[in-house]
DRENNU-981483 format. One record per residue (C-alpha): residue number from 1; residue in three letters; y, z, x. Coordinates in steps of 0.02 Angstrom, whole numbers, plus 32768, in hexadecimal, padded with zeros to 4 digits. Example, Ala and Ser with C-alpha at 12.3 -4.5 7.8 and 13.67 -1.06 7.14 Angstrom:
DRENNU-981483
+------+------+------+------+------+
: resi : resn :   yy :   zz :   xx :
+------+------+------+------+------+
:    1 :  ALA : 7F1F : 8186 : 8267 :
:    2 :  SER : 7FCB : 8165 : 82AC :
+------+------+------+------+------+
***
This chain:
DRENNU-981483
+------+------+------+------+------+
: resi : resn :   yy :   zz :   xx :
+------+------+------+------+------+
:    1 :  UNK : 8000 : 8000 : 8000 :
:    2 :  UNK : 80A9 : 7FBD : 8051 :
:    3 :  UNK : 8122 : 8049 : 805A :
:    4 :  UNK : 81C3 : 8065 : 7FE2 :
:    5 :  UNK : 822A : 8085 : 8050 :
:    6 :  UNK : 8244 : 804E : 811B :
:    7 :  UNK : 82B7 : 8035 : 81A2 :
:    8 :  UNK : 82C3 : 7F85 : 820C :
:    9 :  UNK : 830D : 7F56 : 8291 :
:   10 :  UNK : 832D : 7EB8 : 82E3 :
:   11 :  UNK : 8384 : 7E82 : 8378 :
:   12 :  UNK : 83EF : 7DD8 : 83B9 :
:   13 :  UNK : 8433 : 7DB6 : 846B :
:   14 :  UNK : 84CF : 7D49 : 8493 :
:   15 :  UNK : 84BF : 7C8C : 84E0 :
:   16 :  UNK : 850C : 7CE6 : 8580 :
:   17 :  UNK : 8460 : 7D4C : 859A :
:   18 :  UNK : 840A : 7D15 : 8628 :
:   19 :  UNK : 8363 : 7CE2 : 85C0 :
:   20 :  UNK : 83E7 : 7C87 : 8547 :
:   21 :  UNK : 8442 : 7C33 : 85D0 :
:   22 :  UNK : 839E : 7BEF : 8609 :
:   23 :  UNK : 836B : 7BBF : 856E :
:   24 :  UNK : 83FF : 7B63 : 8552 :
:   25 :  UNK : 83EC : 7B00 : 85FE :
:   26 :  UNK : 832C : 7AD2 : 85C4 :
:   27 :  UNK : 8364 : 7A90 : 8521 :
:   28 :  UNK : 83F3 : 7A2B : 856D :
:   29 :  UNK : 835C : 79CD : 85D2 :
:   30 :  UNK : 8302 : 79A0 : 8534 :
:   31 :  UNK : 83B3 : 7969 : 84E9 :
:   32 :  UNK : 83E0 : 7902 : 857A :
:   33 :  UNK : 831A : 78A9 : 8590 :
:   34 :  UNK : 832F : 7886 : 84BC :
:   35 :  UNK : 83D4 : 783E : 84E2 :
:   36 :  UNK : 8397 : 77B2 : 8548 :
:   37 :  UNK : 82F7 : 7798 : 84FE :
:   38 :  UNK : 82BF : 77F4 : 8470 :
:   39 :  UNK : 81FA : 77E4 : 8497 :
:   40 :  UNK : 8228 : 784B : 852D :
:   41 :  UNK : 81B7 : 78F9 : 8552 :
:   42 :  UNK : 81FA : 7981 : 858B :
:   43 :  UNK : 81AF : 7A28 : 85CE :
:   44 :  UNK : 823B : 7A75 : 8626 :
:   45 :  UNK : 8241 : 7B39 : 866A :
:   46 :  UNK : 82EF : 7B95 : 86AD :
:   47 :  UNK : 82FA : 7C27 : 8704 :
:   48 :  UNK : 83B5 : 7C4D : 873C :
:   49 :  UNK : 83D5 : 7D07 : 87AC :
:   50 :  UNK : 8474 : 7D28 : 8815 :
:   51 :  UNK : 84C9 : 7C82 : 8827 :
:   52 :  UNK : 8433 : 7C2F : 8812 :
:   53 :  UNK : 83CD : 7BB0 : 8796 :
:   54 :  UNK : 8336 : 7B5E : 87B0 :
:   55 :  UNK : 82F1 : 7ADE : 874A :
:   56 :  UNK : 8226 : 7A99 : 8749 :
:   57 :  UNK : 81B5 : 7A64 : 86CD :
:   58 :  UNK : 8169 : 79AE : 86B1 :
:   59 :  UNK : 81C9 : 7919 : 8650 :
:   60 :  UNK : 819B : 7865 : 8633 :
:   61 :  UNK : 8230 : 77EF : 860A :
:   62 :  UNK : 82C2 : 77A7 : 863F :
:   63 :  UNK : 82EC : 77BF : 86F5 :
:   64 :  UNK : 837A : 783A : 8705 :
:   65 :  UNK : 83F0 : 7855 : 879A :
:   66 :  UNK : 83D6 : 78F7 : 87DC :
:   67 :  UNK : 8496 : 791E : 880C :
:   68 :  UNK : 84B3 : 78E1 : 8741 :
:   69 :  UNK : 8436 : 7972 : 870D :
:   70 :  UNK : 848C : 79F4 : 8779 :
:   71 :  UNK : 8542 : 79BA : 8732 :
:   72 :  UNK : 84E8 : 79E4 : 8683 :
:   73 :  UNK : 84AB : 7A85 : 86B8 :
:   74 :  UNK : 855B : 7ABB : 86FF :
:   75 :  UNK : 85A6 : 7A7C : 865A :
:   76 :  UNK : 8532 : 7B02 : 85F5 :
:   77 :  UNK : 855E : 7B88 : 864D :
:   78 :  UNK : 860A : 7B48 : 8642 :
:   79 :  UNK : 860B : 7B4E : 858B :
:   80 :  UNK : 85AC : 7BF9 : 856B :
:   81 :  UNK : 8639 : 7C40 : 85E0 :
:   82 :  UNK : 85FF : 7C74 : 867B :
:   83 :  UNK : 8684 : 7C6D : 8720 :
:   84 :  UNK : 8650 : 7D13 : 8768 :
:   85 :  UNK : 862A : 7D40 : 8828 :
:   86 :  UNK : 8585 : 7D58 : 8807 :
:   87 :  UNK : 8570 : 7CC1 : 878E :
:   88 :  UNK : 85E2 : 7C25 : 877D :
:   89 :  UNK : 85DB : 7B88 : 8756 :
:   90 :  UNK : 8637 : 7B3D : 87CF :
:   91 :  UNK : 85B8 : 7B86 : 886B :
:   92 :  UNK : 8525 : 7BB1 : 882D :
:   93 :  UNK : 84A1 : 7B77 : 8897 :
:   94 :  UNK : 843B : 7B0F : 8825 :
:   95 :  UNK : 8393 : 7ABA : 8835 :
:   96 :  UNK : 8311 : 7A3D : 87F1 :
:   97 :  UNK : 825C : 7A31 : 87F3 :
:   98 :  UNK : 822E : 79CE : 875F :
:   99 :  UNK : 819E : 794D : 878B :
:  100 :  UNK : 812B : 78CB : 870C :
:  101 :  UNK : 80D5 : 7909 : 867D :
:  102 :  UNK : 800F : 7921 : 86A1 :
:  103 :  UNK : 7FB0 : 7889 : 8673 :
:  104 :  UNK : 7F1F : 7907 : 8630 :
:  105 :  UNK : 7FA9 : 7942 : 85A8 :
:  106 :  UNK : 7FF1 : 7891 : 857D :
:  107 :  UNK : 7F45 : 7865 : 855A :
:  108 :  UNK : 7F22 : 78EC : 84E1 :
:  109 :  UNK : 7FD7 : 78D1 : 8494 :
:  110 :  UNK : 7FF2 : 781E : 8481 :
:  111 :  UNK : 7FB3 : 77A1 : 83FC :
:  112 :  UNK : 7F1F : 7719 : 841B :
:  113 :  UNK : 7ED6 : 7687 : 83B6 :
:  114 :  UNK : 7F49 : 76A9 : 8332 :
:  115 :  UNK : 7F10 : 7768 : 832F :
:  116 :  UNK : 7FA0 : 77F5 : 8310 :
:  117 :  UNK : 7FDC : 785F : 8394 :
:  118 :  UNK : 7F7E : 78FE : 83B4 :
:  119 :  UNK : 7FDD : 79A0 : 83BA :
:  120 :  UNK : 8023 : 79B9 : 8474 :
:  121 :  UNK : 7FB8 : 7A67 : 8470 :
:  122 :  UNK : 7F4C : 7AE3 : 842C :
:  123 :  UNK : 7FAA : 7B6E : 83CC :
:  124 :  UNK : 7FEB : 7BD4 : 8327 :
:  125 :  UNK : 809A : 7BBD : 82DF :
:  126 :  UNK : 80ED : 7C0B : 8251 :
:  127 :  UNK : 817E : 7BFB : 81DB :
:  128 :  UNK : 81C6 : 7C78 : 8167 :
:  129 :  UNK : 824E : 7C8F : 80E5 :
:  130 :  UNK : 8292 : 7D27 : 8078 :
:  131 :  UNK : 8318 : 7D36 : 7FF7 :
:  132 :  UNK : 8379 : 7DC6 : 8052 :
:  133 :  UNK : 8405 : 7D45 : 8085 :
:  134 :  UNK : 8458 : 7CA5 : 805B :
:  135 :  UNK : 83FC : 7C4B : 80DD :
:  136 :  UNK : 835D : 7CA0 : 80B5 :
:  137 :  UNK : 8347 : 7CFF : 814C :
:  138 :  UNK : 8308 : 7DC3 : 8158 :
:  139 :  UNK : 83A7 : 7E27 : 8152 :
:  140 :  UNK : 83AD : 7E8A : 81F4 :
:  141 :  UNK : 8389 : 7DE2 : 826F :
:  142 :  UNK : 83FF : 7D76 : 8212 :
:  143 :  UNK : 84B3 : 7DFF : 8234 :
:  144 :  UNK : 8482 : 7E2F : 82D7 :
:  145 :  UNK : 84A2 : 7D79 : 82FF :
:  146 :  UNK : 8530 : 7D5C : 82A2 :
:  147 :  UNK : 856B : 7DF4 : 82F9 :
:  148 :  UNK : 8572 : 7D89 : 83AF :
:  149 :  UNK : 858C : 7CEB : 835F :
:  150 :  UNK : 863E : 7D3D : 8321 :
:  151 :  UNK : 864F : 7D7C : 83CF :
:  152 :  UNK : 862A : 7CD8 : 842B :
:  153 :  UNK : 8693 : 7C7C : 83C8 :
:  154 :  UNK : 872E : 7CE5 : 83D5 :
:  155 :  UNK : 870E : 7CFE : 8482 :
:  156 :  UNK : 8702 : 7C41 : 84C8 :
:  157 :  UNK : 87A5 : 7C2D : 8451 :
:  158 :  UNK : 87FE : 7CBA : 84AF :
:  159 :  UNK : 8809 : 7D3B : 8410 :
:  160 :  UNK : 8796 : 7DB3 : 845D :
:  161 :  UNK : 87EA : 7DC2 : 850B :
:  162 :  UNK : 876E : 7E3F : 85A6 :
:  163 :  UNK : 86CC : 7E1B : 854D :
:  164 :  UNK : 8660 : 7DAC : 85AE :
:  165 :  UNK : 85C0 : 7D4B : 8589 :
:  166 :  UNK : 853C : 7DCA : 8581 :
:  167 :  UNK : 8512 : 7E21 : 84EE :
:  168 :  UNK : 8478 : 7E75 : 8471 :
:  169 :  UNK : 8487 : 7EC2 : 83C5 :
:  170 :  UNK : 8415 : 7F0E : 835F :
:  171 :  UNK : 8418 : 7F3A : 82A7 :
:  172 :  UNK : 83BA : 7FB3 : 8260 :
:  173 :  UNK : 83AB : 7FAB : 8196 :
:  174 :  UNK : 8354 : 800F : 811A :
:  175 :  UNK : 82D6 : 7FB8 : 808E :
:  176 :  UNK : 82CD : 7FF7 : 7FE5 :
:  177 :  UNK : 8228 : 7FAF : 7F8E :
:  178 :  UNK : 822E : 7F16 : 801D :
:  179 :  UNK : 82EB : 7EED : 7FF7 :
:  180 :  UNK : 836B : 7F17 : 8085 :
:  181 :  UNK : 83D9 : 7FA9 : 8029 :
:  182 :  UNK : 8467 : 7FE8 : 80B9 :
:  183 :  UNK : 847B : 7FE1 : 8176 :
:  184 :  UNK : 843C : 807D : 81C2 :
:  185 :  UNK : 8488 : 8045 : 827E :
:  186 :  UNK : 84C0 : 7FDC : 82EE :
:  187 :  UNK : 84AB : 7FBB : 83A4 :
:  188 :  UNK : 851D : 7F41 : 8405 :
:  189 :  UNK : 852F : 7F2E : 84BE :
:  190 :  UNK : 8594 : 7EB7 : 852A :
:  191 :  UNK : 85CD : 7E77 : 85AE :
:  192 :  UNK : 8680 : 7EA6 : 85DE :
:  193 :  UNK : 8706 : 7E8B : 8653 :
:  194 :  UNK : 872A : 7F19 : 86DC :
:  195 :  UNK : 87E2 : 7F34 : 8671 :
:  196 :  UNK : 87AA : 7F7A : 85E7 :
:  197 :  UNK : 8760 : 803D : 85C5 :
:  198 :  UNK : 86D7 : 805B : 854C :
:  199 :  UNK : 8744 : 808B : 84B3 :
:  200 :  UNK : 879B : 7FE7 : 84C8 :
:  201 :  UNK : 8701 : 7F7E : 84CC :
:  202 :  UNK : 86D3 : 7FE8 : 8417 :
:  203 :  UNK : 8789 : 7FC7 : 83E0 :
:  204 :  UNK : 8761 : 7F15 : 83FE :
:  205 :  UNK : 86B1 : 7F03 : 83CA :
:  206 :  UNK : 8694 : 7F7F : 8323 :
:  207 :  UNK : 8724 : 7EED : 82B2 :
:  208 :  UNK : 8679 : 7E6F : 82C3 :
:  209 :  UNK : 85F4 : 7ED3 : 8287 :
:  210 :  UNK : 866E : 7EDD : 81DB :
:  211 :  UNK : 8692 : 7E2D : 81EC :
:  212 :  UNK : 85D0 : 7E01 : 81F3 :
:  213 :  UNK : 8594 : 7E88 : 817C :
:  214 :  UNK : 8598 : 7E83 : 80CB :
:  215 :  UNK : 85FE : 7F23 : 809C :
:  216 :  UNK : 8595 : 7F62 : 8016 :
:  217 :  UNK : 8501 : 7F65 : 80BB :
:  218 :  UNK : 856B : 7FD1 : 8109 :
:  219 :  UNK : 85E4 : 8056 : 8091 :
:  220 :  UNK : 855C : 80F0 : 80D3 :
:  221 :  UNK : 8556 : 80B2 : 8184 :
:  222 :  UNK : 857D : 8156 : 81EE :
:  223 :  UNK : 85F3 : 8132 : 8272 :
:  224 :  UNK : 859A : 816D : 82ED :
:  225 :  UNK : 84FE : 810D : 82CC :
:  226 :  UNK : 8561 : 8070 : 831C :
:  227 :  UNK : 8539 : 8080 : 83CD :
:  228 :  UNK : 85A5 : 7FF6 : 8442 :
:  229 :  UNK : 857F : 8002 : 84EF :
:  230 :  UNK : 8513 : 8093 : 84E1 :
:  231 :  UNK : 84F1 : 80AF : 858B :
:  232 :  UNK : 85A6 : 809C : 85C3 :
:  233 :  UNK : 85F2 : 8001 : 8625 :
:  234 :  UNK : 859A : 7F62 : 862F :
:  235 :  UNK : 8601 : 7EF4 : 86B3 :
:  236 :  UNK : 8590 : 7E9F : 8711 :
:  237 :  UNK : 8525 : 7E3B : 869B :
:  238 :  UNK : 84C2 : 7D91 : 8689 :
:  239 :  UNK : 8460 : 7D3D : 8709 :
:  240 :  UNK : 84A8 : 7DA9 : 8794 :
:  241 :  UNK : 8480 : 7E46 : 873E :
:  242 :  UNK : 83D6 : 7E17 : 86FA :
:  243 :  UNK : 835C : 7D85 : 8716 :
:  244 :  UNK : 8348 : 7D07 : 8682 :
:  245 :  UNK : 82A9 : 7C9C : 8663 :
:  246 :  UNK : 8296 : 7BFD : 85D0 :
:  247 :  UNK : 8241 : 7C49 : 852F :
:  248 :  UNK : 824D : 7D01 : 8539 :
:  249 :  UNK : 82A5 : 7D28 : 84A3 :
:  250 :  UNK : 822D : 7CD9 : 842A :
:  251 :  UNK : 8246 : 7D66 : 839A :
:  252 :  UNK : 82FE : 7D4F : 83AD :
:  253 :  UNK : 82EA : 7CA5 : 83AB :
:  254 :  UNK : 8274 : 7CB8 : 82DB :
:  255 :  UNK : 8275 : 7D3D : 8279 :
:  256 :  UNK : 82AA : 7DE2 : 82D2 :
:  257 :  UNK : 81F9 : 7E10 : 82C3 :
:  258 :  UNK : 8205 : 7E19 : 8211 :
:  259 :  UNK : 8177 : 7D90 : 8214 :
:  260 :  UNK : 80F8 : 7D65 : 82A8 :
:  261 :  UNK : 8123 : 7CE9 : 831F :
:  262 :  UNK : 80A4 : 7C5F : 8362 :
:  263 :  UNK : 8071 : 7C64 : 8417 :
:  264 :  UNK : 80ED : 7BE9 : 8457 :
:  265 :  UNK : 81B2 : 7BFA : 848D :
:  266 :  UNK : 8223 : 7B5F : 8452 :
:  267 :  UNK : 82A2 : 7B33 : 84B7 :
:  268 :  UNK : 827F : 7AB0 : 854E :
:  269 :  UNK : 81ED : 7A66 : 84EB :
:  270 :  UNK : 820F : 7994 : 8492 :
:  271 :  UNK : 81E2 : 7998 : 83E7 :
:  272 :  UNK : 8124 : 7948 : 83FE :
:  273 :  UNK : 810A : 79F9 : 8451 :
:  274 :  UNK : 80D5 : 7A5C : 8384 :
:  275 :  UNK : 80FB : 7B03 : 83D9 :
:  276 :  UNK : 81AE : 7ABF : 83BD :
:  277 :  UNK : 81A9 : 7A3B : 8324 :
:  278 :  UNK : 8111 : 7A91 : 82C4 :
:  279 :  UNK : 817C : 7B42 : 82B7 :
:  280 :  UNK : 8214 : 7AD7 : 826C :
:  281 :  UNK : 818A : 7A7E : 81E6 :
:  282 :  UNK : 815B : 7B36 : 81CB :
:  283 :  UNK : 8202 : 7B7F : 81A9 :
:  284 :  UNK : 8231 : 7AC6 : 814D :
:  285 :  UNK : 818C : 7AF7 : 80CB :
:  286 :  UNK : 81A6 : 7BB0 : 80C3 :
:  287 :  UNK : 8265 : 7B6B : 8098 :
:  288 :  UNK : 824E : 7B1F : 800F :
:  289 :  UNK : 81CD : 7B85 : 7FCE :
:  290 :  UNK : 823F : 7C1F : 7FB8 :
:  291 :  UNK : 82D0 : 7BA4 : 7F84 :
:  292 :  UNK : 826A : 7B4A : 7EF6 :
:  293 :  UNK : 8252 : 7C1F : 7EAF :
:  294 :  UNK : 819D : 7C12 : 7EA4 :
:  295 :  UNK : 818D : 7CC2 : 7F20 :
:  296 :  UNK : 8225 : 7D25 : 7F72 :
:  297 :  UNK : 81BE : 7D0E : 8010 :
:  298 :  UNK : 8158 : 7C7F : 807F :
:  299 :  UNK : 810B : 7CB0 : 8112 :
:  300 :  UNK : 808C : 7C07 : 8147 :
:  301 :  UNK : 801F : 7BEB : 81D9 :
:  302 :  UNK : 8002 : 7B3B : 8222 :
:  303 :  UNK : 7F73 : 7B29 : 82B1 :
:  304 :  UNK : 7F6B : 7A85 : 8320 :
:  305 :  UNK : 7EF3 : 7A64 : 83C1 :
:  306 :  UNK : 7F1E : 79FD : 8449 :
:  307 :  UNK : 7EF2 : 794A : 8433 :
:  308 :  UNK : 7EC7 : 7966 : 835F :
:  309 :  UNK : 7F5D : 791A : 82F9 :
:  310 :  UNK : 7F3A : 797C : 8240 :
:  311 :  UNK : 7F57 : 7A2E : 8251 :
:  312 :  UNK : 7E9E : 7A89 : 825A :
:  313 :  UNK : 7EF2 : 7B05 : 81CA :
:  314 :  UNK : 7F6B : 7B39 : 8165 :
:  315 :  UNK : 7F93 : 7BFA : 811F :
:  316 :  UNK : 8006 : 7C11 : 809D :
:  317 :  UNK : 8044 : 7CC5 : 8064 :
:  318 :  UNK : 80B5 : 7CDE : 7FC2 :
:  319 :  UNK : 80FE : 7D88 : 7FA2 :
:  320 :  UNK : 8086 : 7DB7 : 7F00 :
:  321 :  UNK : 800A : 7D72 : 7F5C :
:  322 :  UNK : 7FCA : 7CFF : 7EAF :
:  323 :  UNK : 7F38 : 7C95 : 7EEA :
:  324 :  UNK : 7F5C : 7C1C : 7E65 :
:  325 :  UNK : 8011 : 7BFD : 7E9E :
:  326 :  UNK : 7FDC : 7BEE : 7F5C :
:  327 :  UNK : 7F56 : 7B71 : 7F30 :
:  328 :  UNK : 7FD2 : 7B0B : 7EDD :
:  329 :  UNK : 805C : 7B06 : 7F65 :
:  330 :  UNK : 7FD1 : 7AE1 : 7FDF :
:  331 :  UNK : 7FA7 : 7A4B : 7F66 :
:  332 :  UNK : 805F : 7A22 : 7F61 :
:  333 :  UNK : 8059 : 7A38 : 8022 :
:  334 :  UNK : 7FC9 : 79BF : 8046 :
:  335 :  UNK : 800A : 793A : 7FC9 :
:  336 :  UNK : 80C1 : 7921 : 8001 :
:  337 :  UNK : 80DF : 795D : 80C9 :
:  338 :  UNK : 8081 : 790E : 8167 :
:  339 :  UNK : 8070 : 7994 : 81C7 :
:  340 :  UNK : 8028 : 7937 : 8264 :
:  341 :  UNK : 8093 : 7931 : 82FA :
:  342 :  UNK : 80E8 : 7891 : 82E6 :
:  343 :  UNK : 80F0 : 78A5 : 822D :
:  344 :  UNK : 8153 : 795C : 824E :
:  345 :  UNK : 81B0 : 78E9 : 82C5 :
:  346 :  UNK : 81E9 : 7863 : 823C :
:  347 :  UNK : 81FB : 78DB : 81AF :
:  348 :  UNK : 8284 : 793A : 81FA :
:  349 :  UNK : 82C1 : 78B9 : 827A :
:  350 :  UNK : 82A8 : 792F : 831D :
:  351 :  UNK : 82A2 : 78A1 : 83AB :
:  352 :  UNK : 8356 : 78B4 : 83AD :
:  353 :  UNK : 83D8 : 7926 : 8429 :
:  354 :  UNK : 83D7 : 79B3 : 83BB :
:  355 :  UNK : 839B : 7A47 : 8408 :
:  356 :  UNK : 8431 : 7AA0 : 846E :
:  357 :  UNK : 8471 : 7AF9 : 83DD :
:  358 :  UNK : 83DD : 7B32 : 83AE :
:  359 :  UNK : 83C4 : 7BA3 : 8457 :
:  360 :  UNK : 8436 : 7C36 : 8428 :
:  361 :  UNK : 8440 : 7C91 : 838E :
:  362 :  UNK : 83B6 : 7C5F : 8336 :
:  363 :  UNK : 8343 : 7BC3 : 8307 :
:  364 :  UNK : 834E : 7BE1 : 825D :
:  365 :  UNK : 83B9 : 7C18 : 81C1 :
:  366 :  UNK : 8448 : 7B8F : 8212 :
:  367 :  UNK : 849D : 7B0B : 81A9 :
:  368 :  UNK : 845E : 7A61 : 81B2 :
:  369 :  UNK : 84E4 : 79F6 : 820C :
:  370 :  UNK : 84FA : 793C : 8204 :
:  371 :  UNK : 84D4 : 791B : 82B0 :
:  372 :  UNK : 8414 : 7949 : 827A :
:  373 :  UNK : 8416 : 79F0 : 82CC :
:  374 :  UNK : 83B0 : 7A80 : 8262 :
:  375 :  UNK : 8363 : 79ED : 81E6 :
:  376 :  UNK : 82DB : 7A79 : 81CD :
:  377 :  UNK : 8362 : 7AE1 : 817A :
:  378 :  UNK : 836B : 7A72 : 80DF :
:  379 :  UNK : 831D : 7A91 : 803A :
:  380 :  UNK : 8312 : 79D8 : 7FFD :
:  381 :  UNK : 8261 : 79F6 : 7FCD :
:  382 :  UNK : 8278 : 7A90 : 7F72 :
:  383 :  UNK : 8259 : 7A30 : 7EDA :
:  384 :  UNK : 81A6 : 7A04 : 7EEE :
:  385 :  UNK : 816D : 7AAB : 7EEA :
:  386 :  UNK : 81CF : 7AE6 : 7E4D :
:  387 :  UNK : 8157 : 7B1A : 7DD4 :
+------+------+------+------+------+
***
């Protein structure tokens, strides 16, 4: 029996944290491969330390001019902010070790004789959606990054003057018969110049958590539950205060935790890889699902292997848990959506540069743009599954 009544908590981290920042670079690879030939494949890893970045992984595409990829990765840490001592775009030290894709994979992954694509790897991937927000994201995941979204945004426009790049928060929220009822605390940290003291960084900080957070979320909120730089100042930050790798932040990245994650990071990966494109079909399903108000919650489960094209199953949970209903969305499911690599591919038109913007603050609960980024976000389909 689920409990009435629970606390949650789930955290974000700015595009200025060194796992973001190297997520970011990764994801500017794929962008810049799609961008000259959108068959490309991309399997690129970052780590960045102290004035450092180092790129390898495998690719097969377009040949691209090595000093042209190290102008790109200057330009992304450029644009997340970062022209500190220990971290700047300007002298960083950058280097590249990508090298051709293995010819065991491309054999597994690419078509023959008129035969689809098999999946790029073995592996689980999941997609979830709630009513606790407009955007159908769990409650506590989606503020905490609005929180640094705010914060990034006012800061590269010069609004929020002494904060710098780095920064986590953390919302904690407490569930009332599985439906988020107030904010029980708050935990931000970041990144700040040497100028300012600890009560200005809270002076600055505590306007966005009000800005992000519905109000009737937070009327109880006790003042000191709102910790901002709990463990005092936080000057030296980002890749010189802490190593970053590609793909650690996958639960930042989905659902806060609020739904499991499959075993696979996103960011770095072209869309044939389905640890990247199957998660977005996932999300895309459990979507519309929730949209169409058949359950207030989705939570599916696609499996692929490496070299199959269909995927080898397909788990679908509703929130009353009515096998009737989840028989006929499954129905709906295998009627109308190709859920084979390429057909993922086509359906939401991911062989294009798309995937920078996806690398901080969340893969999903974004708006659609018309430059094809988020596609998955849309809830075109929600009709079919209207009972």
């Amino acid at each position: 029996m689920a409990n009435k009544n629970y606390l949650f908590t789930s955290e974000s981290v700015s595009e200025g944290h060194p796992d973001k920042v190297c997520d970011r670079i990764s994801d500017m690879v794929v962008d810049t491969y799609l961008s000259k030939d959108p068959v490309s494949r991309v399997a690129c890893e970052t780590l960045t330390t102290t004035n450092k970045v180092v790129l390898a992984g495998e690719t097969r595409g377009p040949k691209l001019d090595k000093e042209e990829l190290i102008n790109q990765v200057r330009k992304c840490i450029k644009d997340i902010g970062y022209d500190q001592k220990g971290f700047s775009w300007k002298t960083a030290d950058i280097e590249t070790h990508l090298h051709e894709q293995s010819s065991d994979i491309a054999m597994g992954v690419d078509s023959k004789e008129n035969k689809d694509e098999g999946a790029g790897d073995q592996g689980i991937m999941f997609g979830y959606a709630c009513r606790e927000t407009e955007d159908l994201m769990p409650a506590p995941i989606h503020y905490s990054h609005k929180i640094l979204r705010l914060m990034a945004e006012d800061r590269k426009k010069e609004y929020l003057k002494g904060i710098e790049p780095d920064s986590k928060s953390q919302v904690t929220m407490l569930y009332d018969h599985g439906k988020p009822l107030k904010v029980t605390s708050v935990v931000i940290s970041t990144q700040h110049s040497k100028d300012l003291n600890q009560d200005q960084v809270r002076e600055l900080i505590i306007p966005y958590i009000k800005k992000s957070i519905p109000e009737k979320f937070l009327q109880d909120l006790n003042p000191k539950e709102i910790y901002i730089n709990p463990t005092g100042q936080f000057i030296i930050g980002g890749p010189d205060g802490d190593t970053g790798l590609t793909g650690r932040k996958i639960i930042v990245d989905t659902y806060g935790g609020a739904a499991p994650h499959g075993g696979g990071a996103f960011s770095g990966k072209d869309p044939t890889k389905v640890d990247r494109s199957a998660a977005y079909a996932a999300r895309y399903l459990a979507k519309n699902i929730v949209s169409s108000g058949v359950s207030e919650k989705c939570l599916i489960q696609l499996a692929y292997a490496i070299g199959v094209s269909k995927p080898l199953s397909i788990f679908i949970k509703l929130d009353d848990g009515n096998e009737d209903k989840i028989e006929n969305v499954k129905k709906i499911i295998d009627e109308n959506f190709d859920l084979t690599p390429r057909g993922i591919r086509e359906m939401l038109s991911l062989n294009n540069p798309i995937y920078q913007i996806t690398s901080a603050y969340g893969h999903f609960g974004r708006k659609p743009t018309n430059k094809g980024e988020f596609s998955w976000e849309k809830t075109d389909k929600a009709n079919l599954f209207k009972l």
